[in-house]
C-alpha positions as CSV (number, residue, x, y, z in Angstrom):
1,X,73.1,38.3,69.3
2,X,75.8,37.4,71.4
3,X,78.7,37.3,68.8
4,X,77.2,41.2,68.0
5,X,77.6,42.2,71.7
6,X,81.3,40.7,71.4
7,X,82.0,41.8,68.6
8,X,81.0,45.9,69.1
9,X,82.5,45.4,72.5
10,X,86.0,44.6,70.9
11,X,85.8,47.1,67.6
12,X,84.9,49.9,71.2
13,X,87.9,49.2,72.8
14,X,90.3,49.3,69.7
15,X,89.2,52.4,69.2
16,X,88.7,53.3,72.8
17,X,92.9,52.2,72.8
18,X,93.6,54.9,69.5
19,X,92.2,57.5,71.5
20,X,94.6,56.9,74.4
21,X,97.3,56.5,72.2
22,X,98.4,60.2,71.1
23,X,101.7,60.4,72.3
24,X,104.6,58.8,71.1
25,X,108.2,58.8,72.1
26,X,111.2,60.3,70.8
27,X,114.3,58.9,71.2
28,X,118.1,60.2,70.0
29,X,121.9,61.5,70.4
30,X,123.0,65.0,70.6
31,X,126.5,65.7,69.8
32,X,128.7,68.6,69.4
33,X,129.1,70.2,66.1
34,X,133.1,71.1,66.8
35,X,134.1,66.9,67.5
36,X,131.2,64.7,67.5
37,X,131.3,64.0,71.7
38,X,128.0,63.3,73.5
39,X,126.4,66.1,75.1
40,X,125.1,65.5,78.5
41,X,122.9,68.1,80.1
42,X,121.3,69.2,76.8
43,X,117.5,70.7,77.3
44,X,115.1,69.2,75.1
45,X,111.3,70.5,75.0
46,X,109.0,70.0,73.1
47,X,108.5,73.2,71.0
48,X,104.9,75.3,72.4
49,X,105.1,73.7,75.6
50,X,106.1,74.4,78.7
51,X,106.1,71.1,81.0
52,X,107.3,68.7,78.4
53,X,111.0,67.8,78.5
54,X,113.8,66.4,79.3
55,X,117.4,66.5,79.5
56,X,120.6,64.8,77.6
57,X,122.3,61.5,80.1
58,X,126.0,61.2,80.3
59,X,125.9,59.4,76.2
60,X,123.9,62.7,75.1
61,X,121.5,60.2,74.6
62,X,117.7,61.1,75.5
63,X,113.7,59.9,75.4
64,X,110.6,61.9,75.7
65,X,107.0,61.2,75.3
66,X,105.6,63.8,72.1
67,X,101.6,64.7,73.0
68,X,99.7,64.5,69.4
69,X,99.9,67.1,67.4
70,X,103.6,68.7,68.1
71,X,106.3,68.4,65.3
72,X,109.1,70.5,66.8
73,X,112.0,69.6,69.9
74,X,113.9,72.3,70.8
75,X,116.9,71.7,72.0
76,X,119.3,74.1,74.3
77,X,122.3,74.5,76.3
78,X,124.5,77.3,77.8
79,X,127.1,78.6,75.3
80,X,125.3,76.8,72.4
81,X,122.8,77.9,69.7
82,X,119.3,76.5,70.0
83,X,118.3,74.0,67.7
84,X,114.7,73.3,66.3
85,X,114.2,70.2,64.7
86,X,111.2,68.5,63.2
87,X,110.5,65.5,64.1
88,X,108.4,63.9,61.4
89,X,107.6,60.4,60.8
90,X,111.0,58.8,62.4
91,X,111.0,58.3,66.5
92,X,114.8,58.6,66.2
93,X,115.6,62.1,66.3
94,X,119.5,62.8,66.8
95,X,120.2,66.8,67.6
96,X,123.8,68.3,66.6
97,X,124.7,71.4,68.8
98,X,127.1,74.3,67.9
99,X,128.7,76.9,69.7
100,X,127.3,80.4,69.9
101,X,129.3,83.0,68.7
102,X,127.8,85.8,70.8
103,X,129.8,86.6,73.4
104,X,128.5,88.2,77.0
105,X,128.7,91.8,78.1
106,X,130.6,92.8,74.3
107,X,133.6,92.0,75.5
């Protein structure tokens, strides 16, 4: 009776551990499209949020926690085009940014 008890209680908290466990973190490099530098100060969300990011360190290196369930980091930054990448099975997830060509005010 006792190795029962035990034994229900452990195969509980293994799952009870699963269910706690739906996040996972993303980590990566962005660079620059023009010649390969880091890029510090980079915006990374995660894509259908709005309270879930972070942003690039000095090596354009970053790592943010991915609730279940989302796919998608967007990734952003003044004079650059947006980027959307999906993040699939890897937890490496390296973002390379390139320069708008819009300019402001149609000048």
């Amino acid at each position: 009776m006792r190795k029962k008890l035990l034994l229900t209680f452990t195969l509980f908290l293994v799952l009870l551990g699963s269910v706690f466990a739906q996040e996972r973190t993303i980590t990566g490099r962005v660079t620059s499209a023009e010649d390969g530098t880091p890029m510090p100060g980079v915006n990374i969300i995660v894509a259908g949020t709005t309270n879930v990011g972070t942003i690039s360190d000095v090596y354009g290196r970053y790592s943010i926690k991915v609730p279940a369930g989302n796919n998608v980091l967007e990734f952003s930054f003044v004079g650059m085009k947006t980027q959307s990448v999906e993040i699939g099975a890897s937890d490496v997830v390296d973002a390379v940014m390139e320069t708008s060509a819009e300019m402001i005010g149609g000048y």
